[in-house]
C-alpha positions in Angstrom: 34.5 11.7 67.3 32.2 9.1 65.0 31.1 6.1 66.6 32.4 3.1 64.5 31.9 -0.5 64.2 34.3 -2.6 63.5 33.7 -5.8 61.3 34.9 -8.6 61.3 37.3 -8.3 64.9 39.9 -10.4 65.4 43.9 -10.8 65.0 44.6 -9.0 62.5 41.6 -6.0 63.3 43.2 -5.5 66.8 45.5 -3.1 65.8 42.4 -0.3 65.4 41.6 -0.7 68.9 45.1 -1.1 70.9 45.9 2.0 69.3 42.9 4.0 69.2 44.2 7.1 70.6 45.8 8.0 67.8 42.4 7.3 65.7 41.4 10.9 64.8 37.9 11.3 64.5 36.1 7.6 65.1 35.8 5.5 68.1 35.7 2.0 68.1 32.2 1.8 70.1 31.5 -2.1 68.5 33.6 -5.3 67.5 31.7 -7.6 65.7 33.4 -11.0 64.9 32.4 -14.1 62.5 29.6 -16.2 63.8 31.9 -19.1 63.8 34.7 -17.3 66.1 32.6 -17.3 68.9 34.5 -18.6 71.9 32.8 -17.0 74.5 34.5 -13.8 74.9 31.9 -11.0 74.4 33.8 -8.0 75.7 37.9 -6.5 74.5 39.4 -4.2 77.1 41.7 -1.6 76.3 43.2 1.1 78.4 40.8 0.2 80.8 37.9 1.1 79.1 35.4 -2.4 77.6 33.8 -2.5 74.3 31.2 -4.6 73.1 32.3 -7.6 71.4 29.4 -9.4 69.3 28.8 -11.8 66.6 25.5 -10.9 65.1 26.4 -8.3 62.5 22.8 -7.7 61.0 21.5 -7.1 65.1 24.7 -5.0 66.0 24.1 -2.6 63.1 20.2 -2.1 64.8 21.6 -2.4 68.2 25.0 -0.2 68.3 24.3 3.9 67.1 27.2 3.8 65.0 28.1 6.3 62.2 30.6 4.7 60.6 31.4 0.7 59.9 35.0 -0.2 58.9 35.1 -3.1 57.2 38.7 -4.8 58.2 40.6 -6.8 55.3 42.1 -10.1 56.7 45.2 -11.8 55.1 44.0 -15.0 55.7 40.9 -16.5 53.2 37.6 -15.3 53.8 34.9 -15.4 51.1 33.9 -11.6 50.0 30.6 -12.7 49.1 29.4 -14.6 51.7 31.5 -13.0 54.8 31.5 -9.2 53.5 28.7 -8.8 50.7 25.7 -8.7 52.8 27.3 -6.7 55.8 28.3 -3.9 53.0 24.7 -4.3 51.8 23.0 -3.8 54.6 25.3 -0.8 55.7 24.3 0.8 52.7 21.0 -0.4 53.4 20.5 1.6 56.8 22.5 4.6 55.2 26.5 3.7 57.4 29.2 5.4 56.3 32.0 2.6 55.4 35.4 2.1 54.9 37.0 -0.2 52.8 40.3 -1.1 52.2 41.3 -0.9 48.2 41.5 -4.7 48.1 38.2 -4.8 49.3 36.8 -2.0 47.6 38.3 -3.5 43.8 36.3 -7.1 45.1 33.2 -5.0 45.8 32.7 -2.9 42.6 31.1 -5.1 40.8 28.5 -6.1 43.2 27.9 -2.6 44.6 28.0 0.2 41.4 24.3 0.4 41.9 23.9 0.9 45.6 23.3 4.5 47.4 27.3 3.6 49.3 28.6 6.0 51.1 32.6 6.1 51.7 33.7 7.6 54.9 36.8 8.6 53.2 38.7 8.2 49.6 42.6 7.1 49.9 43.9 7.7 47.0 46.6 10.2 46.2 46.1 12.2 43.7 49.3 13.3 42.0 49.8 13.6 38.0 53.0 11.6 37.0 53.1 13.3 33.6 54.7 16.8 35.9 57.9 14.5 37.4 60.4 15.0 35.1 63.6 13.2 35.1 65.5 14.1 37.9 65.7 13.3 41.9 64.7 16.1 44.0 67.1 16.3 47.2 65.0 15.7 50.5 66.6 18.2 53.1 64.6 16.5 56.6 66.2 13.5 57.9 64.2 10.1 56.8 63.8 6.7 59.1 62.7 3.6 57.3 60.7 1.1 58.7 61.0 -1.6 56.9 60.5 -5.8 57.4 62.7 -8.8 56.6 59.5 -10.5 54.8 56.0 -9.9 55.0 53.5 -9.8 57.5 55.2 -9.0 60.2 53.5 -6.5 62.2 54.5 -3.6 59.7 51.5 -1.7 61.0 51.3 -2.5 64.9 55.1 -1.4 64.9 54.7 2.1 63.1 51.9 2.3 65.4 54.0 1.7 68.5 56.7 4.3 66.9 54.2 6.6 66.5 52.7 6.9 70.1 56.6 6.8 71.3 57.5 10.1 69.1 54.6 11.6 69.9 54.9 11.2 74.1 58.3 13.0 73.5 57.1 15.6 71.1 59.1 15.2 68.8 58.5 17.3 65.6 58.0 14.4 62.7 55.0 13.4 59.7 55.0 9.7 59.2 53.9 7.6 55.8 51.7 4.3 56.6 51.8 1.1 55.1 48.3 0.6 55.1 45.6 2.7 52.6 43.5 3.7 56.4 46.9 5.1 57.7 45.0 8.3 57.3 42.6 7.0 60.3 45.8 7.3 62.8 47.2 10.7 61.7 49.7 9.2 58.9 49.9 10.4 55.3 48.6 7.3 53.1 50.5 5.0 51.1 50.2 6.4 47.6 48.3 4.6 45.3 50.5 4.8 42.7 53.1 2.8 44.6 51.0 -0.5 44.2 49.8 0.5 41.0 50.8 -2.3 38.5 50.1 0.2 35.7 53.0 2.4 36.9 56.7 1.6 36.0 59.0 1.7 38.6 60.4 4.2 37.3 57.0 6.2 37.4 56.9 4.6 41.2 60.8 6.1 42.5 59.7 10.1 40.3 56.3 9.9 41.8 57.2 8.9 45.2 60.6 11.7 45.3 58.0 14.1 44.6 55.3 13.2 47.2 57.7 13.0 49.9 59.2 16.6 48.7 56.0 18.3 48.9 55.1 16.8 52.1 58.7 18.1 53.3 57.9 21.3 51.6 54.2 21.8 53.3 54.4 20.5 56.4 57.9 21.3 57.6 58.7 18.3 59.8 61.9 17.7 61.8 61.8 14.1 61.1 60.5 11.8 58.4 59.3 8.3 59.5 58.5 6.1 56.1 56.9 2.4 56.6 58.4 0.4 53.5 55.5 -1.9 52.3 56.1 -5.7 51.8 59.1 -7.8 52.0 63.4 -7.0 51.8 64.0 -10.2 49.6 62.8 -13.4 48.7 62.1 -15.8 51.4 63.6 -18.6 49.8 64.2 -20.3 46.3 60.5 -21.8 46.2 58.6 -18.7 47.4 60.2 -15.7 46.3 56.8 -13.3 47.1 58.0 -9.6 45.2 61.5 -10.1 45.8 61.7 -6.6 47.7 60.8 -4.9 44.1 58.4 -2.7 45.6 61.4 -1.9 48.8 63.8 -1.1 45.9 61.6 1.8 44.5 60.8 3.3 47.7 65.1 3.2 48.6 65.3 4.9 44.9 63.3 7.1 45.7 64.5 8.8 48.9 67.8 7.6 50.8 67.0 6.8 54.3 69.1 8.5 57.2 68.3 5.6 59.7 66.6 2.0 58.7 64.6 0.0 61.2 63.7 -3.7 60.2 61.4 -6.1 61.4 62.4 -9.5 62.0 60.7 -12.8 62.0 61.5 -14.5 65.9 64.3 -16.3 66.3 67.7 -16.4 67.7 70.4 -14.2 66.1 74.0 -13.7 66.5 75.5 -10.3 66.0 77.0 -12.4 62.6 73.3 -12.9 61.4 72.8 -9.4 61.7 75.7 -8.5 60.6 75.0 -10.4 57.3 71.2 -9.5 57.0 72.6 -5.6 57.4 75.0 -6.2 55.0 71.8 -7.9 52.4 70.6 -4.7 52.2 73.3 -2.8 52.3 74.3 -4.3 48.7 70.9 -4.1 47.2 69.3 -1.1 48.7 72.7 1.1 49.4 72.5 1.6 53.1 72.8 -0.8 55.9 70.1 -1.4 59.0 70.8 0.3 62.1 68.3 -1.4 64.4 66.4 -4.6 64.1 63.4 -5.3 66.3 62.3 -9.2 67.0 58.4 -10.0 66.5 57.0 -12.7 68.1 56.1 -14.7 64.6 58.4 -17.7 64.3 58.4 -18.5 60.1 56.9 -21.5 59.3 59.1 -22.1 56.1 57.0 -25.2 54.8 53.7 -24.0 55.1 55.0 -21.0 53.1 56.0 -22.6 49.9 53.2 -24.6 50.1 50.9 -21.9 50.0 52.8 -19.0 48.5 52.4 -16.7 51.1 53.9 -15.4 54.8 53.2 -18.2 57.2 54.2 -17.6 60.8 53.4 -19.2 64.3 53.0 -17.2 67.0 54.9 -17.5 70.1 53.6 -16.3 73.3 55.7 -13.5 74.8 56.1 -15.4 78.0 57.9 -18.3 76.1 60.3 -15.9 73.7 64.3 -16.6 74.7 66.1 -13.4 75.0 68.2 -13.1 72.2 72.3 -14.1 71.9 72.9 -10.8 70.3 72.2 -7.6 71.8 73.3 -4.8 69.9 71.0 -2.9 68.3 68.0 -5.3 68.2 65.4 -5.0 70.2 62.3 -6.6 71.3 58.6 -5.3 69.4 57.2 -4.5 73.0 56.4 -1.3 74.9 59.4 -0.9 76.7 61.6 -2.0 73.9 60.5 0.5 71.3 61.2 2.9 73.9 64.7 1.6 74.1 64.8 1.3 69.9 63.5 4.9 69.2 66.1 6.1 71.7 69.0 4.1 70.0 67.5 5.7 66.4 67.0 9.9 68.3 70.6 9.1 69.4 72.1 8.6 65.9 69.9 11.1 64.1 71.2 14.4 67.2 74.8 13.0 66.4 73.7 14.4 63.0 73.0 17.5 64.9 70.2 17.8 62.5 66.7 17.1 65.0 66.2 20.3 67.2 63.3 18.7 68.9 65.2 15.5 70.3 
């Protein structure tokens, strides 16, 4: 295992080390935070075990023996050259390994072409669309979709939790990530090509058939878990973010067995459901089986004033338990459990998943 440090820790960087067993070769030995987020917490404990939480990045690189530093892209504003720049300078500066998300990595190039960098990985797929022809190819292993309602709603934490759950009850399955470091947790990237704006979507739904065939093909899975990128539909009339474009082309693509969906917190009727399954249904031909409730309550307002996903979060202690309580579930340990059950229960009626 590489030591790694990760920069900069907070909400949205958490998710590297709640789930860092399923890393597969670095360990989080290092969380270094902005200068300005310092509240006095200098330690994160997970499964028992304390690491090192620090907000000095230039003394943590000299202090901490790490291999590796991941540099963590954040969703909400922070200025590349003043709060990444100089920590990707000096990493290549004292010969790190780094990773870098491709958002980060298109903002760096043209501050970095000339520096000795060293990437701890590449994640882009390499496939040649000229080869697809113009047909579907039929996938064989049953598919899941896990999708969300609208975006940024703990897409990533939640294929996470799926993924330790599958795994504690062996079940047989490979599993596509939403994020371009899925490879870091033992997923199969998102391909590149899927968020390619140079690619037509009808590139997008040949190229992406044909990735998930040859994955079916090589690695001969029981079950095939699929993280949808992005949002279902627009979130309303004034901020209509991809209007589920990107959704469309994956459901084109391959037809899901079983579709999980994400939803933003609230409290939902089984009619609410009922009509949100029946949404996607019309545009993406199949219905949602189970729903799972975050604990990000949309803040409607504050998105359509600034054009993106804006939630509040509502401690867990404080969530209602839902009217409604078919098929949705909770996104919490023993709630996922419950939700993968539900979804290993309708795929054996298919009589199709020797492992469950």
């Amino acid at each position: 295992m590489k030591k790694a440090m990760i920069y900069p820790f907070g909400r949205e960087s958490e998710f590297i080390v709640e789930h860092n067993e399923l890393l597969q070769e670095l360990n989080p030995i290092c969380l270094v935070g902005l200068k300005g987020w310092d509240k006095g917490q200098h330690e994160y404990w997970v499964n028992n075990n304390k690491i090192p939480l620090v907000y000095d990045f230039e003394k943590a690189i000299d202090d901490y023996a790490s291999e590796v530093i991941w540099f963590v892209d954040f969703s909400t504003h922070l200025d590349f050259k003043t709060e990444y720049l100089p920590f990707i300078k000096l990493a290549c500066e004292k010969e790190k390994k780094i990773i870098l998300s491709k958002n980060l990595n298109d903002m760096a190039k043209d501050y970095i072409a000339d520096l000795p960098i060293k990437f701890y990985r590449s994640y882009e797929t390499k496939m040649d669309k000229k080869k697809n022809g113009e047909f579907l190819k039929p996938i064989n292993t049953p598919i899941v979709y896990i999708c969300s309602l609208y975006g940024d709603l703990c897409e990533f934490d939640f294929q996470l939790m799926v993924r330790k759950e599958l795994k504690k009850r062996n079940v047989s399955f490979i599993q596509i990530g939403t994020k371009d470091v899925s490879k870091e947790f033992g997923f199969f990237d998102v391909p590149w090509f899927m968020v390619d704006d140079n690619v037509s979507d009808k590139e997008k739904t040949l190229m992406f058939n044909r990735y998930v065939k040859e994955l079916e093909e090589t690695e001969r899975p029981e079950l095939i878990i699929i993280g949808v990128p992005g949002e279902m539909c627009a979130v309303s009339e004034n901020y209509v973010a991809g209007f589920g474009y990107l959704a469309r082309d994956y459901f084109y693509a391959v037809k899901p067995d079983v579709v999980g969906m994400l939803l933003p917190y609230d409290l939902y009727l089984e009619s609410d459901l009922h009509f949100i399954s029946e949404m996607v249904k019309n545009r993406f031909g199949v219905p949602v089986d189970v729903f799972c409730r975050t604990n990000r309550r949309m803040q409607l307002s504050d998105t359509e004033l600034e054009q993106k996903c804006t939630y509040l979060t509502v401690n867990k202690n404080d969530m209602k338990e839902n009217p409604s309580k078919e098929n949705i579930y909770d996104l919490e340990k023993e709630q996922v459990s419950k939700l993968i059950s539900a979804i290993l229960n309708k795929l054996k009626s298919y009589g199709s998943v020797d492992s469950i």
